[in-house]
C-alpha positions as CSV (number, residue, x, y, z in Angstrom):
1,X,-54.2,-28.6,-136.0
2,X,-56.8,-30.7,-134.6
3,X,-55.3,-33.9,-136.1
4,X,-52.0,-32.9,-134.8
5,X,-52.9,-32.1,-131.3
6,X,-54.7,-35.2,-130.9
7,X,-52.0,-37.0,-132.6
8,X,-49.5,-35.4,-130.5
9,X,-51.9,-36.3,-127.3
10,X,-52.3,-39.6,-128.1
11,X,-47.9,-39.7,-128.3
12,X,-47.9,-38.5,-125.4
13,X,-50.2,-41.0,-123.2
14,X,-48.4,-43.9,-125.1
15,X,-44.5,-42.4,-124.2
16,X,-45.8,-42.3,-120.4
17,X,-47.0,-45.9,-120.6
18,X,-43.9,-46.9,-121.8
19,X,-42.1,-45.0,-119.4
20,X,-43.8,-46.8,-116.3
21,X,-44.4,-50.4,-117.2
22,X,-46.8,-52.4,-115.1
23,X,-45.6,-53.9,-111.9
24,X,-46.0,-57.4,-111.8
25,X,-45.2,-58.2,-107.9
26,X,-47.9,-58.2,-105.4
27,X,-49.3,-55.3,-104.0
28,X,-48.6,-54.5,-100.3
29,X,-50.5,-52.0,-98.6
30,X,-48.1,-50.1,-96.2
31,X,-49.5,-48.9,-92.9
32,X,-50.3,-45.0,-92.2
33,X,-48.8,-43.2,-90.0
34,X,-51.4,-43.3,-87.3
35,X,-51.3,-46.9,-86.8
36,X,-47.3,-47.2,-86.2
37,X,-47.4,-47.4,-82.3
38,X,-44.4,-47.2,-80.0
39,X,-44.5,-51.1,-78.7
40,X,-45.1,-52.0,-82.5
41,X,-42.0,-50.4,-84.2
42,X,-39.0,-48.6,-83.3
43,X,-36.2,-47.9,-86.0
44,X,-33.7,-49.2,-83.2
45,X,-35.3,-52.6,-83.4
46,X,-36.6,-54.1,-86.5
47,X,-37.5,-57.5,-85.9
48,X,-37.6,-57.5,-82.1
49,X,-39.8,-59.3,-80.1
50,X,-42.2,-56.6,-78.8
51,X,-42.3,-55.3,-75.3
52,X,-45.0,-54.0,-73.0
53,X,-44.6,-51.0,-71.4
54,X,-43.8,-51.0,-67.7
55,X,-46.6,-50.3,-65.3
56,X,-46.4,-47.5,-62.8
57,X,-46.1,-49.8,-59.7
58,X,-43.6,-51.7,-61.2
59,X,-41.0,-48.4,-61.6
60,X,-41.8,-47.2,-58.0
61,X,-41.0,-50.8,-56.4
62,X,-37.6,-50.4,-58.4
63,X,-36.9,-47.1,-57.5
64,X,-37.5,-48.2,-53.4
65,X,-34.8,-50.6,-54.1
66,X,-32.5,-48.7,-55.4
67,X,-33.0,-46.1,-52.7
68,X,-32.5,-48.9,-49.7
69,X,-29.6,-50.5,-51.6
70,X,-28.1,-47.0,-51.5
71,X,-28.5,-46.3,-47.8
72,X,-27.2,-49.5,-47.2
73,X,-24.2,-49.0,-48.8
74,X,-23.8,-45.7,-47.0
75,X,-24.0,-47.4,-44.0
76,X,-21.5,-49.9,-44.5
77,X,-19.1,-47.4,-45.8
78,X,-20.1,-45.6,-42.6
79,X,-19.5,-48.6,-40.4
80,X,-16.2,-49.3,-41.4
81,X,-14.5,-46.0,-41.7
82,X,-16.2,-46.0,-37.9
83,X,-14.2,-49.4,-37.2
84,X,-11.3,-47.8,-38.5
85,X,-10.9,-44.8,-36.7
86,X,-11.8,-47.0,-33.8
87,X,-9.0,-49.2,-34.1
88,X,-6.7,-46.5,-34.3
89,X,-8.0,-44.7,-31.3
90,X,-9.2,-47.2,-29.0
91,X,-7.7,-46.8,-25.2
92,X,-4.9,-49.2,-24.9
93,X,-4.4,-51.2,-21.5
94,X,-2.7,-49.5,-19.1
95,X,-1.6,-49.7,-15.6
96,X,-3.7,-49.0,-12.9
97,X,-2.2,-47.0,-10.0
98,X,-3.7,-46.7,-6.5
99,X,-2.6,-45.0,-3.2
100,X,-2.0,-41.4,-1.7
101,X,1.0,-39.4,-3.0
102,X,3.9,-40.1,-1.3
103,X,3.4,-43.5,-0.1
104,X,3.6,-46.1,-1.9
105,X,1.8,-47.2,-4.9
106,X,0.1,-50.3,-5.6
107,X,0.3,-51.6,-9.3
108,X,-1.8,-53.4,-12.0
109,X,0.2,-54.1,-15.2
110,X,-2.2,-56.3,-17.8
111,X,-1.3,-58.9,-19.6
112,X,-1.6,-57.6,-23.3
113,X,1.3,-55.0,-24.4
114,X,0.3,-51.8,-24.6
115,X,-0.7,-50.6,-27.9
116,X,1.7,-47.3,-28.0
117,X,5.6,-47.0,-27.8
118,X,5.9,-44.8,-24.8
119,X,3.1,-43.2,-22.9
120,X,3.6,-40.3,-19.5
121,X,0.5,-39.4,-18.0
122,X,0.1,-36.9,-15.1
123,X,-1.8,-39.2,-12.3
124,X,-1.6,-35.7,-9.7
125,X,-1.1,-32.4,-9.8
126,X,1.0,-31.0,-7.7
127,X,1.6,-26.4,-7.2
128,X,4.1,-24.2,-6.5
129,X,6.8,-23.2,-9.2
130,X,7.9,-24.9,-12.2
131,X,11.1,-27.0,-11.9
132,X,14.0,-25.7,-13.9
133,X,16.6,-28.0,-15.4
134,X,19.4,-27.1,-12.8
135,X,16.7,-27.3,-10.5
136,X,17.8,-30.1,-7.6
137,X,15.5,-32.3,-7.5
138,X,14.1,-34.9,-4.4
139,X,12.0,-37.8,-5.8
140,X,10.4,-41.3,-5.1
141,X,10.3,-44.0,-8.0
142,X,8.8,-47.3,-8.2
143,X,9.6,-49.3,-11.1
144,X,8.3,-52.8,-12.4
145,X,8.9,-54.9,-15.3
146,X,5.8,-55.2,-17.7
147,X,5.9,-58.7,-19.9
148,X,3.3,-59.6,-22.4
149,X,2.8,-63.2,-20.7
150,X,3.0,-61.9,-17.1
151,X,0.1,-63.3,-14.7
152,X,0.0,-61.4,-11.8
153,X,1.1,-58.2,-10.5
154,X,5.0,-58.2,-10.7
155,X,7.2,-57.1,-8.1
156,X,9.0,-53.7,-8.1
157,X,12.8,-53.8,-9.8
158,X,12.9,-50.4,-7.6
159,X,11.2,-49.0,-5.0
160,X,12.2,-46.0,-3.0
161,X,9.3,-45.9,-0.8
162,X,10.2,-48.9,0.8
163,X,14.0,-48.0,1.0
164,X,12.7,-44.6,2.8
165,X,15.9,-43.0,0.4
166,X,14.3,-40.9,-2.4
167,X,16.5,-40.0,-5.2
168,X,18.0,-36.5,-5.3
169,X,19.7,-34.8,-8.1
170,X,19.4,-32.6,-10.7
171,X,16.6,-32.3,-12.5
172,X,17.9,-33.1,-16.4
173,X,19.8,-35.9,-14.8
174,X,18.1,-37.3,-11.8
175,X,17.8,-40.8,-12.6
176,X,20.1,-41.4,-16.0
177,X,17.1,-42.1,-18.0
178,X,16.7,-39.1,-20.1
179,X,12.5,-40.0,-21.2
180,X,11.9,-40.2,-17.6
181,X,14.5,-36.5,-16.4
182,X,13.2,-34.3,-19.3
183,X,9.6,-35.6,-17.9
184,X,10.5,-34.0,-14.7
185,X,11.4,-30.6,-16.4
186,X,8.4,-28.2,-16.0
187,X,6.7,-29.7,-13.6
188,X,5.7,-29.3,-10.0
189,X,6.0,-30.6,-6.5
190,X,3.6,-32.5,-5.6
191,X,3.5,-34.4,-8.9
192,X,2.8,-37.9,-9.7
193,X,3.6,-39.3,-12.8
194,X,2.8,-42.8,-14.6
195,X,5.4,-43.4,-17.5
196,X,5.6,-46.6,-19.5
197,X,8.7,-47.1,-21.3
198,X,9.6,-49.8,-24.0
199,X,13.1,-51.5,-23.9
200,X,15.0,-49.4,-27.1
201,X,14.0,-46.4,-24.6
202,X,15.2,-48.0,-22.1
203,X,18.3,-48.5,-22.8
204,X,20.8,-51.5,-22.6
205,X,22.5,-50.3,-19.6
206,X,19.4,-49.4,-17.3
207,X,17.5,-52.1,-18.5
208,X,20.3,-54.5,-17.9
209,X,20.7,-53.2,-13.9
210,X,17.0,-53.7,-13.3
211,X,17.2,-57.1,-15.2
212,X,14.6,-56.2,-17.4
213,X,14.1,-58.2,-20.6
214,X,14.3,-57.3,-23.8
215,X,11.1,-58.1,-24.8
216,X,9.4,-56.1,-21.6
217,X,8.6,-52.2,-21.3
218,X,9.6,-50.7,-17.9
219,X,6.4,-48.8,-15.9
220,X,7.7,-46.1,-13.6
221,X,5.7,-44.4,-10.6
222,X,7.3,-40.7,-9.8
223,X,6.0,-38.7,-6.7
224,X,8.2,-35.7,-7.2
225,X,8.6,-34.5,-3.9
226,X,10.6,-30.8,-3.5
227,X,12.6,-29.0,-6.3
228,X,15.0,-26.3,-4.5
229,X,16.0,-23.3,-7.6
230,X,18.6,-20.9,-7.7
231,X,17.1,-18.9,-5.6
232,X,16.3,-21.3,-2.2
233,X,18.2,-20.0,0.5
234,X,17.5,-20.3,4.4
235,X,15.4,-17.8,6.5
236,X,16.0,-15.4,9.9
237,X,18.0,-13.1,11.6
238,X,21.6,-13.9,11.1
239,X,24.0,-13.7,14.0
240,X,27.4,-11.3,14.5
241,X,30.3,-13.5,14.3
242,X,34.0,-13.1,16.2
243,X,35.8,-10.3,14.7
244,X,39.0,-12.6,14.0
245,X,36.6,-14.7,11.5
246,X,35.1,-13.4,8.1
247,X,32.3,-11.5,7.9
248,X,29.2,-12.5,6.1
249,X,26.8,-10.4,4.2
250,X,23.6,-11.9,2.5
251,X,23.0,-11.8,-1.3
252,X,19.7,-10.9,-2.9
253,X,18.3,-14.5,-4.0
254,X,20.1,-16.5,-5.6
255,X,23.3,-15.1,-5.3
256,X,26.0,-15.9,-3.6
257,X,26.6,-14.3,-0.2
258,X,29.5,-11.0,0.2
259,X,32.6,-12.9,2.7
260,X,35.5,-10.6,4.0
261,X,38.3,-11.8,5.2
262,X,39.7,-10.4,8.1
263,X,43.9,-9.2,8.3
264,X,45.6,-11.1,10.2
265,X,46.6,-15.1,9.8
266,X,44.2,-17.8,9.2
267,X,43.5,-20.4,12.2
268,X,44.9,-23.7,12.4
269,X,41.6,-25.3,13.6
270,X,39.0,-25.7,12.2
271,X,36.2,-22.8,13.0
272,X,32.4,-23.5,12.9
273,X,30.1,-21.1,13.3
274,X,26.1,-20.7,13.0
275,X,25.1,-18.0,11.6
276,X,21.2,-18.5,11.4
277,X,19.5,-21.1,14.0
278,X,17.4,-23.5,11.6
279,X,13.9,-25.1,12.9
280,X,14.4,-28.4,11.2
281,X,15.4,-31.7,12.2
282,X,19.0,-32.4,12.7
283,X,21.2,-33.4,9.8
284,X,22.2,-37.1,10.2
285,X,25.0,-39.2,9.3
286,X,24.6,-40.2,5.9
287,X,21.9,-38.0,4.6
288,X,22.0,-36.3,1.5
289,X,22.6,-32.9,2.6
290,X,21.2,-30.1,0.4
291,X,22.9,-27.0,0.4
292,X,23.4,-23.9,-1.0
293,X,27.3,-22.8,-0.7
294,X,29.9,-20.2,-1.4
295,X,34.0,-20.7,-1.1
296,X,36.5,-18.3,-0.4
297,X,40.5,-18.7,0.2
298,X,41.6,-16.8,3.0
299,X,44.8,-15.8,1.2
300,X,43.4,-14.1,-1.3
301,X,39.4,-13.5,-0.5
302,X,38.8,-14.8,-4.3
303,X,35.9,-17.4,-5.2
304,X,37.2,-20.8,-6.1
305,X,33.7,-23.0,-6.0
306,X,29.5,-21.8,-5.4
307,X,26.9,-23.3,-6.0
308,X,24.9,-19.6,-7.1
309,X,27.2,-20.1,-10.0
310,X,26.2,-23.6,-11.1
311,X,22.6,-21.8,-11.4
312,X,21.1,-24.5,-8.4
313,X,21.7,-25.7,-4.9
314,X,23.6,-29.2,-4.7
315,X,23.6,-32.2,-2.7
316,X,26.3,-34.0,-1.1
317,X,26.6,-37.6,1.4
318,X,27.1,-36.4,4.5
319,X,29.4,-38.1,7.5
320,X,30.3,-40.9,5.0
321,X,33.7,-39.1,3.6
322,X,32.7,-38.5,0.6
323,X,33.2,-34.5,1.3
324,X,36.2,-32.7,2.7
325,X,36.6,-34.3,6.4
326,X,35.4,-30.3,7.7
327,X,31.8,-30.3,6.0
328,X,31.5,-33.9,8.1
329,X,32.5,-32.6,11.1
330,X,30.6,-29.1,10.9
331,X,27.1,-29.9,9.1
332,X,26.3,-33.4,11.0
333,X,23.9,-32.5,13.8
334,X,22.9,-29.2,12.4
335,X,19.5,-28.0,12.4
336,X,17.7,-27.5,8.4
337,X,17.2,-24.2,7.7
338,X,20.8,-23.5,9.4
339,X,23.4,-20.7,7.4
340,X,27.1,-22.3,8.9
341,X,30.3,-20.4,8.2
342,X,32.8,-22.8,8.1
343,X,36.8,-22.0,8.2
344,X,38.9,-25.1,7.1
345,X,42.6,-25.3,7.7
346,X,44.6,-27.5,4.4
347,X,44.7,-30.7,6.3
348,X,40.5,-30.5,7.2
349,X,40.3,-29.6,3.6
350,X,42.1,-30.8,0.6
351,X,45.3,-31.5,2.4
352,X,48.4,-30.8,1.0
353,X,48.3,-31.6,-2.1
354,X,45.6,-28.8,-2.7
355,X,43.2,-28.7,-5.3
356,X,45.1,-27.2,-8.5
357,X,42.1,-27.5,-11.0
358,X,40.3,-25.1,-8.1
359,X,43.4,-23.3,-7.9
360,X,43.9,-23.8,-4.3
361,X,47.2,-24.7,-2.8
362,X,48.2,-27.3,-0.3
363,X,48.6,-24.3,2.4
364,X,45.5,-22.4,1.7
365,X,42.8,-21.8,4.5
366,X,39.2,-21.6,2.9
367,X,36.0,-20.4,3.8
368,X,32.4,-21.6,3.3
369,X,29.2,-20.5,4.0
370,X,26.6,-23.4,3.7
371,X,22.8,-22.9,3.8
372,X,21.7,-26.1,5.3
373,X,18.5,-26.4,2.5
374,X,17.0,-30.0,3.9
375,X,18.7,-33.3,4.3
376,X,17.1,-36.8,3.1
């Protein structure tokens, strides 16, 4: 057993011998663990140069410039969405008005166009009750021509004040520029208003009669002066007429008075009489006369015309024929604030052809009442 055993040792060291031959290559001692620092290998770069690790200063001086690059770039994004908003809200040049309302203006137009379309701006403020679109309105405009290249202050294409003739209509359609009438809407007497108008607003026609150019905006002063409603109507104690003539009984405001007609046969001459004395200045001979009414016929007592059922009082050229030749010869030289009954025979009235759309022959007698509202 011995023998075998040893044998069987001595096969055994030989088979592992055989197994692992001798290396013949050079030995190479690897490093341990220990000695494998960070700056001296990384498995991410074999055979890199090898780098120092950054000192402390050096990360804070880069992390101060990142910070004031940052805040920098804040502040120029700042600064320009600043220059933006600026740009698109920055006051344009506009026209600088001066003197008391009423009177009138004196103007500044600049040379640059204005920067917006179409700009209204309430200069004054005036009180008193809003002004309706039937309303009738009294007004004084001043108009002038703005041009990009202009060098001095231009000379009004209209101006009222100087005329001493305000213009007087209705509200919605005073002028014939609708930008400027639906301006006038809702406000109040005692108003001044600055509008600037471009050319397309305008209009060919109005632009054309002021001989502005195409190229030019219009600037408009407005001093509204009195707005008369539906419901204006003269004050005081109203006098007893003849028997022979209709009788008159007021309406509440704004509407139209009550007018009997006495039996009997009209007159042939024309019949004027004042019903209410009115404090005011005499109406003159071509004024615009502005007047509540109601008309009658006498044949039948029925309402052909009123101005309570157009919704407003009216104005009308006095003494200058363009009214039936009665209303010229009984409302020149009355007082404002005067009520008038006025009886008109056909050939003081509409003659004998009549009126037919008014439904009033070329023998009918009418009847008015007029409230004598002011006169301009």
């Amino acid at each position: 057993m011995s023998e075998v055993e040893g044998r069987e040792e001595t096969e055994t060291e030989e088979t592992e011998e055989t197994k692992e031959p001798q290396d013949s290559r050079p030995k190479v001692a690897m490093p341990q663990a220990r000695d494998i620092g960070r700056s001296e290998f990384t498995p991410h770069a074999l055979g890199a140069k090898t780098r120092s690790a950054p000192r402390k200063g050096t990360r804070k001086a880069a992390r101060r410039r990142q910070i004031i690059y940052s805040v920098a770039g804040v502040v120029v994004v700042l600064a320009l969405v600043g220059a933006g908003i600026w740009w698109e809200t920055r006051p344009a040049p506009s026209v600088k008005f001066k003197g008391a309302f009423g009177k009138a203006p004196s103007v500044s137009v600049p040379k640059a166009k204005p920067a917006v379309k179409q700009s209204v701006k309430e200069l004054i403020h005036g009180s008193g009750p809003k002004i309706g679109s039937n309303d009738f309105v009294v007004a004084h405009l001043a108009a002038y021509q703005w041009a990009a290249k202009s060098k001095k202050s231009p000379a009004p294409l209209l101006d009222t004040f100087k005329q001493n003739k305000p213009a007087a209509g209705t509200a919605n359609q005073l002028t014939g520029l609708p930008a400027l009438d639906k301006e006038i809407v809702g406000r109040t007497p005692g108003t001044r208003l600055e509008l600037t108008l471009p050319y397309k607003v305008v209009g060919d026609q109005v632009a054309q009669a002021l001989k502005l150019g195409t190229g030019d905006d219009l600037v408009l002063s407005v001093d509204v002066l009195k707005a008369y409603g539906k419901t204006a109507s003269v004050q005081g104690t109203q006098q007893k007429v003849d028997a022979k003539l209709p009788q008159v009984t007021p309406g509440a405001p704004g509407q139209a008075p009550t007018i009997k007609i006495p039996s009997g046969s009209a007159p042939t001459k024309l019949q004027v009489q004042t019903l209410i004395e009115g404090t005011g200045k005499a109406v003159a001979k071509g004024q615009t006369l502005i007047g509540q009414y109601d008309g009658v016929l006498w044949r039948t007592g029925k309402e052909f015309d009123s101005s309570y059922k157009h919704g407003a009082p009216a104005g009308f050229p006095i003494g200058v024929g363009q009214v039936i030749p009665a209303w010229d010869k009984a409302l020149v030289g009355k007082k404002i604030g005067s009520r008038v009954l006025v009886v008109v025979p056909p050939k003081e009235g509409y003659g004998s052809t009549g009126s037919p759309q008014a439904g009033i022959k070329g023998s009918d007698t009418l009847v008015f009442v007029v409230d004598i509202l002011d006169a301009i």
